[in-house]
N, CA, C and O atoms as CSV, one atom per row, in Angstrom:
chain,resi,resn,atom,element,x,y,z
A,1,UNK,N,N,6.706,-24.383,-3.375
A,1,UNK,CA,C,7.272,-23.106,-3.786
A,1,UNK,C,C,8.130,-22.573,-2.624
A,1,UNK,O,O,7.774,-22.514,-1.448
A,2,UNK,N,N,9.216,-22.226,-3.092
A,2,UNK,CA,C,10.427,-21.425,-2.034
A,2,UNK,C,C,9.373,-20.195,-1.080
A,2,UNK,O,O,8.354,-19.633,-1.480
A,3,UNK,N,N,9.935,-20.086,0.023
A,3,UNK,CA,C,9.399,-19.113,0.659
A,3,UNK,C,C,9.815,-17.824,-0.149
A,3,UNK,O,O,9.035,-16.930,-0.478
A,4,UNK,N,N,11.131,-17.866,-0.411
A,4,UNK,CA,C,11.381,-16.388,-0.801
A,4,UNK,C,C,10.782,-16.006,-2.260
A,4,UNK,O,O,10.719,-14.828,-2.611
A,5,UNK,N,N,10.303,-17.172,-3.171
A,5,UNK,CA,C,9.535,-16.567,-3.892
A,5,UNK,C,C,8.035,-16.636,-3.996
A,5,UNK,O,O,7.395,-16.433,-5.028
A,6,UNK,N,N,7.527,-16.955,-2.780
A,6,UNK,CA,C,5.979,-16.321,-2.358
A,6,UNK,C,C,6.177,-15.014,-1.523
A,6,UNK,O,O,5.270,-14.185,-1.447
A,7,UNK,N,N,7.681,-14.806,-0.742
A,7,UNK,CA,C,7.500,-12.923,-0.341
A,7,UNK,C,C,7.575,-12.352,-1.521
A,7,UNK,O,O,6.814,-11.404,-1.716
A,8,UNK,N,N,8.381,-12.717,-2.470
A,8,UNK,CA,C,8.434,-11.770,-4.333
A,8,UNK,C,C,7.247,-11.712,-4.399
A,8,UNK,O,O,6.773,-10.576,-4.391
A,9,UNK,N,N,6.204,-12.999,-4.498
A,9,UNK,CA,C,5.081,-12.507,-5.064
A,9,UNK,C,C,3.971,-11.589,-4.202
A,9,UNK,O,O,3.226,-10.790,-4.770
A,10,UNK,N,N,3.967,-11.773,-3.018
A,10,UNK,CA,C,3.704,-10.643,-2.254
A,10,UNK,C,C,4.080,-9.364,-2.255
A,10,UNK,O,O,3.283,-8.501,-1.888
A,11,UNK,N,N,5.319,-9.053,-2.655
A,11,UNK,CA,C,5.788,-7.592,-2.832
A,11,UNK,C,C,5.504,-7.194,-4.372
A,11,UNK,O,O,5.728,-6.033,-4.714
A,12,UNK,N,N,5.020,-8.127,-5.305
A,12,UNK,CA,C,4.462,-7.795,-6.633
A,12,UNK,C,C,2.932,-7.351,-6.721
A,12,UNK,O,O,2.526,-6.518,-7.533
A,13,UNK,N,N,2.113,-8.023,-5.765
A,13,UNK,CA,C,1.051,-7.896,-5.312
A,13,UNK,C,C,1.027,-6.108,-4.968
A,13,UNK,O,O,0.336,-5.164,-5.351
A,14,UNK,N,N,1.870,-6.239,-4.293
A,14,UNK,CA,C,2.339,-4.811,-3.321
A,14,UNK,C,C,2.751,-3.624,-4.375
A,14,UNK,O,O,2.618,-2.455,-4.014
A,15,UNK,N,N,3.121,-3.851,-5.336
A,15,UNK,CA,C,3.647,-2.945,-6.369
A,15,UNK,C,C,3.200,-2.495,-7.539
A,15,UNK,O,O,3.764,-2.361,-8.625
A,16,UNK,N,N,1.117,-2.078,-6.846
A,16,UNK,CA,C,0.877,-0.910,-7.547
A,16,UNK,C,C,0.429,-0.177,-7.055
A,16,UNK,O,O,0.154,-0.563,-5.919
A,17,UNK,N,N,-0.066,1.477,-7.351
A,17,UNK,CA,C,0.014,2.432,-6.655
A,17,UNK,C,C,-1.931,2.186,-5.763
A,17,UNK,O,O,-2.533,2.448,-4.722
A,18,UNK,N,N,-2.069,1.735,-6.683
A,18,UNK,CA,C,-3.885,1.901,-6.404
A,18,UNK,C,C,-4.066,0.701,-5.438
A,18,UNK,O,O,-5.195,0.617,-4.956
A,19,UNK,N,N,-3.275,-0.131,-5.109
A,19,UNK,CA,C,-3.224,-1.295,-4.379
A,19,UNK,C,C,-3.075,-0.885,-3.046
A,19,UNK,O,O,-3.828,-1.267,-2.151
A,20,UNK,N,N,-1.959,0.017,-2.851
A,20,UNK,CA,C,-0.835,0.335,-1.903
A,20,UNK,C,C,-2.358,1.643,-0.897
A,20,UNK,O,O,-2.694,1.654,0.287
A,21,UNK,N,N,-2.834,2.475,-2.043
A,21,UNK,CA,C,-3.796,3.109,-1.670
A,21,UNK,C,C,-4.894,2.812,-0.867
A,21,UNK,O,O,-5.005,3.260,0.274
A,22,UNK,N,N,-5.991,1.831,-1.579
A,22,UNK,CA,C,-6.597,0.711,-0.865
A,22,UNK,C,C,-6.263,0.152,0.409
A,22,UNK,O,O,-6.911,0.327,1.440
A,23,UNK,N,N,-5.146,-0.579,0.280
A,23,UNK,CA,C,-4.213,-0.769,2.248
A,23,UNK,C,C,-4.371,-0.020,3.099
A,23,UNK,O,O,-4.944,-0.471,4.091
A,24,UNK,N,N,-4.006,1.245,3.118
A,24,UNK,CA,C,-4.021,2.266,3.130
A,24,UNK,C,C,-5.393,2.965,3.462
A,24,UNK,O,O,-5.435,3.704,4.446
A,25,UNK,N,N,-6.276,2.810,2.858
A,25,UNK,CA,C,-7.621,3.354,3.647
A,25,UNK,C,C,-8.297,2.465,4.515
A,25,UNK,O,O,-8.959,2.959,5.428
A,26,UNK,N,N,-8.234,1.025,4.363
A,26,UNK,CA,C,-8.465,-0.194,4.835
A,26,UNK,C,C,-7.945,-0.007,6.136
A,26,UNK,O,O,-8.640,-0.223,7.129
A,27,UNK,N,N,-6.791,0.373,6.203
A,27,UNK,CA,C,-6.286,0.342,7.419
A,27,UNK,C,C,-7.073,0.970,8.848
A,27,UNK,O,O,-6.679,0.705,9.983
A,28,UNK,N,N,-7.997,1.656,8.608
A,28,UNK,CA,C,-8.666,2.497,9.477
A,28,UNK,C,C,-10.404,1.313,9.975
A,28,UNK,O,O,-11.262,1.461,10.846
A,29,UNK,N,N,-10.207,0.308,8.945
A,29,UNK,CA,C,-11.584,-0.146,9.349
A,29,UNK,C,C,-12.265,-0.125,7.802
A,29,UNK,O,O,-11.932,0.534,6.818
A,30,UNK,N,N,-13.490,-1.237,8.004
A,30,UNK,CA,C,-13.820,-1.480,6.560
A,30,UNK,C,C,-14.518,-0.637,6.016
A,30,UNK,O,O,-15.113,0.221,6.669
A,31,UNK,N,N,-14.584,-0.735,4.548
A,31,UNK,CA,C,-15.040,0.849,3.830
A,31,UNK,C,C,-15.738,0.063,2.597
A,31,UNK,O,O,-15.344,-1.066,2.305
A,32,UNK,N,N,-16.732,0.659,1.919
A,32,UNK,CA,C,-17.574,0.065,1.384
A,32,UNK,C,C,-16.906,0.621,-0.013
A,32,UNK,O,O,-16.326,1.707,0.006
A,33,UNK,N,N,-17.016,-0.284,-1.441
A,33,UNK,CA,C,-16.430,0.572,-2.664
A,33,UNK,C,C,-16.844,1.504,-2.972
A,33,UNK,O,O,-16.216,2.232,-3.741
A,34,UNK,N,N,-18.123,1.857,-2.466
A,34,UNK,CA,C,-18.203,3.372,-3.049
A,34,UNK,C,C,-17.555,5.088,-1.891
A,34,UNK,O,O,-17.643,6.301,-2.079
A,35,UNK,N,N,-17.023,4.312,-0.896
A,35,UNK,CA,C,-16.583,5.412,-0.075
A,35,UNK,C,C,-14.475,5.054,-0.648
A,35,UNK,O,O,-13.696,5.996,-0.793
A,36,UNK,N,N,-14.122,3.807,-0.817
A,36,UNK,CA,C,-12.949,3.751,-1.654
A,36,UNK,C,C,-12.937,4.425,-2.486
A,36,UNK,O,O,-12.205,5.403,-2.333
A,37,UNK,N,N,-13.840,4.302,-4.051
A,37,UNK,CA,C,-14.053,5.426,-5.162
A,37,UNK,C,C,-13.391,7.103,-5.180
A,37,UNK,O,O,-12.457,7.691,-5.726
A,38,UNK,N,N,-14.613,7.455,-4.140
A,38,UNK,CA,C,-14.399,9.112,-3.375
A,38,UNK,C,C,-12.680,9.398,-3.584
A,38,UNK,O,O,-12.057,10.389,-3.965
A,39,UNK,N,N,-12.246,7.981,-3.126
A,39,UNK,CA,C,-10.888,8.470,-2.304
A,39,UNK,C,C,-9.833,8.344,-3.619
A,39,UNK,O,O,-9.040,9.241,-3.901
A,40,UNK,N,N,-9.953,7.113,-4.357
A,40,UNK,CA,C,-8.955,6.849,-4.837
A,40,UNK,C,C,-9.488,7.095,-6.729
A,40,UNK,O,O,-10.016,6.148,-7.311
A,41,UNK,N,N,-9.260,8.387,-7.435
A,41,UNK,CA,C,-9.206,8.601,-8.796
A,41,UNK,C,C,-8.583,7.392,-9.776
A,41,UNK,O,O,-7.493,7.227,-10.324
A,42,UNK,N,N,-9.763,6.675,-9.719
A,42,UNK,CA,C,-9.247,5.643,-10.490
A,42,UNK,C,C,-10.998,5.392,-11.284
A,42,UNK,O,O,-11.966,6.014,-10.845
A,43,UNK,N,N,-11.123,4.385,-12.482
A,43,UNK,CA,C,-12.354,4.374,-12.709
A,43,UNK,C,C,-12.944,2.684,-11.719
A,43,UNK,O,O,-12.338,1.820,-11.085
A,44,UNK,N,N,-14.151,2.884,-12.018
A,44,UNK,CA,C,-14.795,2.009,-11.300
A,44,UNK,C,C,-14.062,0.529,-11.624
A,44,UNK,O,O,-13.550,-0.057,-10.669
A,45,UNK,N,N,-14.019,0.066,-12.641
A,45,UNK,CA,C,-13.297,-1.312,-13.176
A,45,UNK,C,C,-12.207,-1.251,-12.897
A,45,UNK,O,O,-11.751,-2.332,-12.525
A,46,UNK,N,N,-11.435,-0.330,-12.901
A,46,UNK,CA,C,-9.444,-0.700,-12.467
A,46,UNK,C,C,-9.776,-0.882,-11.348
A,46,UNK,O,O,-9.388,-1.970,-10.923
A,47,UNK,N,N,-10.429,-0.195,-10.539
A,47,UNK,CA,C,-10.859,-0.181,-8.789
A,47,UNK,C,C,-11.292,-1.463,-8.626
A,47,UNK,O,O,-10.799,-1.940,-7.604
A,48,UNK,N,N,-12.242,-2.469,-9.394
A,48,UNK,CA,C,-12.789,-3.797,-9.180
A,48,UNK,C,C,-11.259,-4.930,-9.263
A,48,UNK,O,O,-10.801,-5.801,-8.524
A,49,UNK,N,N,-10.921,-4.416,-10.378
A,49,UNK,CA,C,-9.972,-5.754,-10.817
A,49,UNK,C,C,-8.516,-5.320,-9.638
A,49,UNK,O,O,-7.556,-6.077,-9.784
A,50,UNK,N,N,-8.372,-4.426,-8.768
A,50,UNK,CA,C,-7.364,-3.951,-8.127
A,50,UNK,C,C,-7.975,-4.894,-6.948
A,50,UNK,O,O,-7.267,-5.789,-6.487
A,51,UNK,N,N,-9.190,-4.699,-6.505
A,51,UNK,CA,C,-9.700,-5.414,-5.486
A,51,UNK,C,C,-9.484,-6.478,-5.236
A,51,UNK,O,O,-9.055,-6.824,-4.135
A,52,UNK,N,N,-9.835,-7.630,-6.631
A,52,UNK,CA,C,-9.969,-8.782,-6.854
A,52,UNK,C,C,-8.708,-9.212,-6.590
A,52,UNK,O,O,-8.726,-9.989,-5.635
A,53,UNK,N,N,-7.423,-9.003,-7.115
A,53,UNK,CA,C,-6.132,-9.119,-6.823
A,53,UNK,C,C,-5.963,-9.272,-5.479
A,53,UNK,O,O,-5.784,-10.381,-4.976
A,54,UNK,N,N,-6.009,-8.149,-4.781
A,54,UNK,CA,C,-5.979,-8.149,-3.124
A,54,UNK,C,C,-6.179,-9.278,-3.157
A,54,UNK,O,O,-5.246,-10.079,-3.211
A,55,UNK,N,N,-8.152,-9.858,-3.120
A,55,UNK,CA,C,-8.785,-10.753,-2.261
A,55,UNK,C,C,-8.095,-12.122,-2.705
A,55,UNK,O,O,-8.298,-13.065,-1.940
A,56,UNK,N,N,-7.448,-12.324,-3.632
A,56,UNK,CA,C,-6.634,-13.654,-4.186
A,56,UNK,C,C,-5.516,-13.360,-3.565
A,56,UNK,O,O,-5.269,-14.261,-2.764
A,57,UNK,N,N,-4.613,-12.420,-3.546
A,57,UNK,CA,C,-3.681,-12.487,-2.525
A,57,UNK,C,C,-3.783,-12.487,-1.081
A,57,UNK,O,O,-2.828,-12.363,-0.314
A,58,UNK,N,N,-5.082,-12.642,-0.732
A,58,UNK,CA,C,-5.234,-12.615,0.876
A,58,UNK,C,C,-4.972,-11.621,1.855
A,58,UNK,O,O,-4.711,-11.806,3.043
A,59,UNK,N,N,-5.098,-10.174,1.024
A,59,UNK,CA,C,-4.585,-9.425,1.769
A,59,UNK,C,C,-5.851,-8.366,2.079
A,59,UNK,O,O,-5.767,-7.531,2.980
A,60,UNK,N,N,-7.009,-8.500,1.240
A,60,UNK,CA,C,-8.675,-7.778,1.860
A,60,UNK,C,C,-9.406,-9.201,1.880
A,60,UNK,O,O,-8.922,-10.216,1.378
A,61,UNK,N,N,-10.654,-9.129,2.538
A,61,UNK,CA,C,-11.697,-9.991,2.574
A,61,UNK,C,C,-12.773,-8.595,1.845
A,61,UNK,O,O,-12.448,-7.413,1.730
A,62,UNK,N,N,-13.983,-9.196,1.480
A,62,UNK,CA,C,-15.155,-8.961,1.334
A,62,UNK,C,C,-16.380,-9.154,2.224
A,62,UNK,O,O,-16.277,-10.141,2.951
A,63,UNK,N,N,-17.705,-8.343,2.372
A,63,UNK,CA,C,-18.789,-9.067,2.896
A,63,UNK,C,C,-19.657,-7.950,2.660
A,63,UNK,O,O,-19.314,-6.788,2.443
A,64,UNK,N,N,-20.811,-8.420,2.723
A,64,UNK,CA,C,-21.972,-7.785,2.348
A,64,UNK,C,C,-22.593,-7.548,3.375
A,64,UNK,O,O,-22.617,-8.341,4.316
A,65,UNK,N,N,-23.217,-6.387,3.372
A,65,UNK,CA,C,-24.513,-5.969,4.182
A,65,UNK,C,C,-25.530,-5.321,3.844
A,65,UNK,O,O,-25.630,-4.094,3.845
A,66,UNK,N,N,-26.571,-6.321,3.448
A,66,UNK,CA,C,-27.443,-5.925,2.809
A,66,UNK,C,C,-26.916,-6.090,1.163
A,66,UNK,O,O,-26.351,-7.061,0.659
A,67,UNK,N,N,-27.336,-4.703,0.480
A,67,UNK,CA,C,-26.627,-4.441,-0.748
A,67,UNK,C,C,-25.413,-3.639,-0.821
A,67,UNK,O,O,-25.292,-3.054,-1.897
A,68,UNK,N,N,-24.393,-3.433,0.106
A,68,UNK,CA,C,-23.407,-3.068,0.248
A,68,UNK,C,C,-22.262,-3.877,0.403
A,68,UNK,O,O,-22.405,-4.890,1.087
A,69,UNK,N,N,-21.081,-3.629,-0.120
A,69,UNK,CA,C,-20.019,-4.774,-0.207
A,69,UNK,C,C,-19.091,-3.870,0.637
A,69,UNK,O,O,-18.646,-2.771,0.306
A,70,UNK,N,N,-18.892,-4.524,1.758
A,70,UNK,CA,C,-17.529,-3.819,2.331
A,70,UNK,C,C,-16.453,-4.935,2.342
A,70,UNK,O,O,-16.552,-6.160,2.415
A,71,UNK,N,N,-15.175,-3.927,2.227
A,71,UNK,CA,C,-13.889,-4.442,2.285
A,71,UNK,C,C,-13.198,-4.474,3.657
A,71,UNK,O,O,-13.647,-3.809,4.590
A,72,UNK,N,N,-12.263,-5.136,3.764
A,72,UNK,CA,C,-11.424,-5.130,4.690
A,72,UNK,C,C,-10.057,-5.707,4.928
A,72,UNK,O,O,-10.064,-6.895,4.606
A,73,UNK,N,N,-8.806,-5.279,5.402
A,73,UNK,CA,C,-8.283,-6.203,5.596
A,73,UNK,C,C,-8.127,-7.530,6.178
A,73,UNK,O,O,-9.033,-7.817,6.961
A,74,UNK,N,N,-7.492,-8.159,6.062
A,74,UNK,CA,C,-7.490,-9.913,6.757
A,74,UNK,C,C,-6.715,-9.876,7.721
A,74,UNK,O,O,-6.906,-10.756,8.561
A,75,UNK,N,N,-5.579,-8.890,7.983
A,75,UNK,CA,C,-4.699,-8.811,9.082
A,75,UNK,C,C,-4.381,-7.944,9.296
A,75,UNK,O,O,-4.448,-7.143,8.364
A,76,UNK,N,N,-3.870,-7.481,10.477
A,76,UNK,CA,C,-3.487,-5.901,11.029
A,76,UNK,C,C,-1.848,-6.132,10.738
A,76,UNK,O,O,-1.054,-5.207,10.563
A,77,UNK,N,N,-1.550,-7.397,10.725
A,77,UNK,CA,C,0.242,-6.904,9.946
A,77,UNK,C,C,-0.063,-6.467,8.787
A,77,UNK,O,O,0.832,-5.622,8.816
A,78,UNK,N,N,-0.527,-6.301,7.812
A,78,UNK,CA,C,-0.428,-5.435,6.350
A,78,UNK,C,C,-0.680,-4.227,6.599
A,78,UNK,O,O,-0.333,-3.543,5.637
A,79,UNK,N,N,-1.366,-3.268,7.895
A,79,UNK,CA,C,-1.368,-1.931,8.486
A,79,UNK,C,C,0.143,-1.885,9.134
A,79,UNK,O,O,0.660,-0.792,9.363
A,80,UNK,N,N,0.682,-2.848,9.360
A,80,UNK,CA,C,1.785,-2.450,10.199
A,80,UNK,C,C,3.033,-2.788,9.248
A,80,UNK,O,O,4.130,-2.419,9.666
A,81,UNK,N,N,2.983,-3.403,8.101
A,81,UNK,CA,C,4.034,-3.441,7.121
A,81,UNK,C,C,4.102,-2.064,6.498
A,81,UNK,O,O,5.204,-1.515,6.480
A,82,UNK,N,N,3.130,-1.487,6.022
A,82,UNK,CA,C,2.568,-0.540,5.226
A,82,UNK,C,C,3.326,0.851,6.031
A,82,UNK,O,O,3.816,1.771,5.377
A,83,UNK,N,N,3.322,0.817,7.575
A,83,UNK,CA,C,3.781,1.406,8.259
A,83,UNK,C,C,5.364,1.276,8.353
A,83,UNK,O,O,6.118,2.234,8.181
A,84,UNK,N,N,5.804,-0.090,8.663
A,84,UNK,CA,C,7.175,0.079,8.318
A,84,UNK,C,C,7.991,0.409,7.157
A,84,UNK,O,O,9.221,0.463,7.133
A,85,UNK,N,N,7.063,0.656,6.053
A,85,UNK,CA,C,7.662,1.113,4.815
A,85,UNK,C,C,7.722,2.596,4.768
A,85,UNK,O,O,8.475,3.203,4.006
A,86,UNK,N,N,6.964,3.123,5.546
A,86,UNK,CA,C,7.036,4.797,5.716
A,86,UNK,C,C,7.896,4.826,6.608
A,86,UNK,O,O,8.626,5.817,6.581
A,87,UNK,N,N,8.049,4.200,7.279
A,87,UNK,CA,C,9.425,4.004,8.346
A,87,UNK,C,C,10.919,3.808,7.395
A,87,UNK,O,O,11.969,4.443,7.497
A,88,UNK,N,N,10.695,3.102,6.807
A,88,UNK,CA,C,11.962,3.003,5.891
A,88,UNK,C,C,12.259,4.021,4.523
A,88,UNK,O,O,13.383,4.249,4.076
A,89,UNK,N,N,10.950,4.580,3.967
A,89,UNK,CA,C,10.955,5.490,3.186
A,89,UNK,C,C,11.280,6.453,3.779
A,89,UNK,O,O,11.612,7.232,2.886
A,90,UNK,N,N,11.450,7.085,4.984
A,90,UNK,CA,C,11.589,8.277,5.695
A,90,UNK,C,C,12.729,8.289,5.944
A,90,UNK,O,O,13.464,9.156,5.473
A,91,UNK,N,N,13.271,7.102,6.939
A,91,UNK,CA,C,15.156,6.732,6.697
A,91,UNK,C,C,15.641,7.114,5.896
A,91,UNK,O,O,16.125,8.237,6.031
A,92,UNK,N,N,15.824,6.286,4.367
A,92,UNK,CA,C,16.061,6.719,3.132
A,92,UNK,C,C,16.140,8.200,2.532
A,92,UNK,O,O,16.956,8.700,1.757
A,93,UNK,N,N,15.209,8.632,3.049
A,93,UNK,CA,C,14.781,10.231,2.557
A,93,UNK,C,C,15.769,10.870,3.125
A,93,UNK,O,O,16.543,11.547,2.449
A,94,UNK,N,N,15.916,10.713,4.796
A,94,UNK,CA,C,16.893,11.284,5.714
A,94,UNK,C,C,18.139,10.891,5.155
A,94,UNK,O,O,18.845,11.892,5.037
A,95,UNK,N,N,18.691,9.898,4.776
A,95,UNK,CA,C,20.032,9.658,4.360
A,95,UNK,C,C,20.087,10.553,2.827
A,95,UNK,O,O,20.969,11.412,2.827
A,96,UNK,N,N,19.370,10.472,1.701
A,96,UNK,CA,C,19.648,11.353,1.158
A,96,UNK,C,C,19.514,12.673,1.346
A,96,UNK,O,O,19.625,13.308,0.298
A,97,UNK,N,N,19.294,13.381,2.410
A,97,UNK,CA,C,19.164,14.793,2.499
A,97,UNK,C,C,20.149,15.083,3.025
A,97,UNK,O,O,20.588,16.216,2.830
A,98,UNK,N,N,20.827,14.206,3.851
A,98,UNK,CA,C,22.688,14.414,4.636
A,98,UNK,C,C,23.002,14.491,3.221
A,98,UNK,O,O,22.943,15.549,2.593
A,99,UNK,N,N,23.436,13.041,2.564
A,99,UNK,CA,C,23.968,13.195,1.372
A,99,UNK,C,C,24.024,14.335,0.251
A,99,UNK,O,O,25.020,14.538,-0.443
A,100,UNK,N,N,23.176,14.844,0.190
A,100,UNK,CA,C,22.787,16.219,-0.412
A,100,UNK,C,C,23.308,17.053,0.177
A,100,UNK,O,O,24.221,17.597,-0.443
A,101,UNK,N,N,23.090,17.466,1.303
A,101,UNK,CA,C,23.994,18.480,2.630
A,101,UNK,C,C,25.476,18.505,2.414
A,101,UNK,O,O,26.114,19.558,2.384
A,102,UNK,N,N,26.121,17.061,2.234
A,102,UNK,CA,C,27.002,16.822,2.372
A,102,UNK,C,C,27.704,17.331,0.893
A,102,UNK,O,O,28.740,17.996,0.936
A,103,UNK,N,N,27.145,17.015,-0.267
A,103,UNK,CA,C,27.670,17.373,-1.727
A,103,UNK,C,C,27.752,18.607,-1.197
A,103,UNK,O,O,28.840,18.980,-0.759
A,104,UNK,N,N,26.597,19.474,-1.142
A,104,UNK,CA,C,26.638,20.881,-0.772
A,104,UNK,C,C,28.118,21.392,0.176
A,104,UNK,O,O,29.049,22.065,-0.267
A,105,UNK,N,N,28.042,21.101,0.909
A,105,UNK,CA,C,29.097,21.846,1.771
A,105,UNK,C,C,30.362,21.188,1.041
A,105,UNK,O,O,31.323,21.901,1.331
A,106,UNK,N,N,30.758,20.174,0.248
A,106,UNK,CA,C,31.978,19.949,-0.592
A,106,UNK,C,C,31.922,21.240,-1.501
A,106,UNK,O,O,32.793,22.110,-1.507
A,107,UNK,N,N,30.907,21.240,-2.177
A,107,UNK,CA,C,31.078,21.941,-3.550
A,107,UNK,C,C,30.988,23.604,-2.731
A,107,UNK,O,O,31.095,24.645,-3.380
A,108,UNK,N,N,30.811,23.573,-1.490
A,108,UNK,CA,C,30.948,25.216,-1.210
A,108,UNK,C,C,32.446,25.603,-0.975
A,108,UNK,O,O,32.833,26.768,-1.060
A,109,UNK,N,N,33.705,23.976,-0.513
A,109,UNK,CA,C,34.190,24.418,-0.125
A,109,UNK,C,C,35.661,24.528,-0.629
A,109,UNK,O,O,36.674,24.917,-0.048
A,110,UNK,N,N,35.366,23.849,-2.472
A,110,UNK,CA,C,36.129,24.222,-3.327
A,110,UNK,C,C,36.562,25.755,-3.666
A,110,UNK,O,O,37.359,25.984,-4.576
């Protein structure tokens, strides 16, 4: 398989909201599903089968302690991708708010 279409399927992986969420709390250190739950308004089964996805894409592990299942990520680059996307979402944001600025002061100065 082409590299560039195992990054597609990685960024498909990447492209749902409850996924992106999960990363996202993971990022701080592993968290057991019922302290995920708390966080993320979703029901218990979308929350399982969201998981399961991850752990086939390689992007959480699992492990138990005791009767507790904690999650985790597998690598600290998916904390630091996750990060460069707020990095680039924030860019973006900034370029449209010139852009906006910019309509503005045209249309003031008709």
């Amino acid at each position: 398989m082409p590299l560039y279409e195992i990054k597609a399927e990685l960024f498909r992986t990447l492209g749902h909201p409850t996924r992106i969420r999960v990363l996202e709390l993971l990022q701080d250190g592993p968290r057991p599903v019922h302290e995920l739950l708390a966080e993320i308004e979703v029901e218990a089964s979308n929350l399982s089968q969201q998981l399961a996805v991850l752990r086939r894409a390689g992007l959480v592990r699992s492990s138990r302690e005791g009767a507790t299942v904690l999650y985790s990520l597998t690598t600290a680059d998916i904390a630091r991708l996750l990060h460069d996307g707020r990095r680039i979402l924030a860019a973006l944001a900034a370029d449209q708010q010139d852009l906006l600025a910019d309509l503005r002061d045209s249309a003031a100065s008709r």
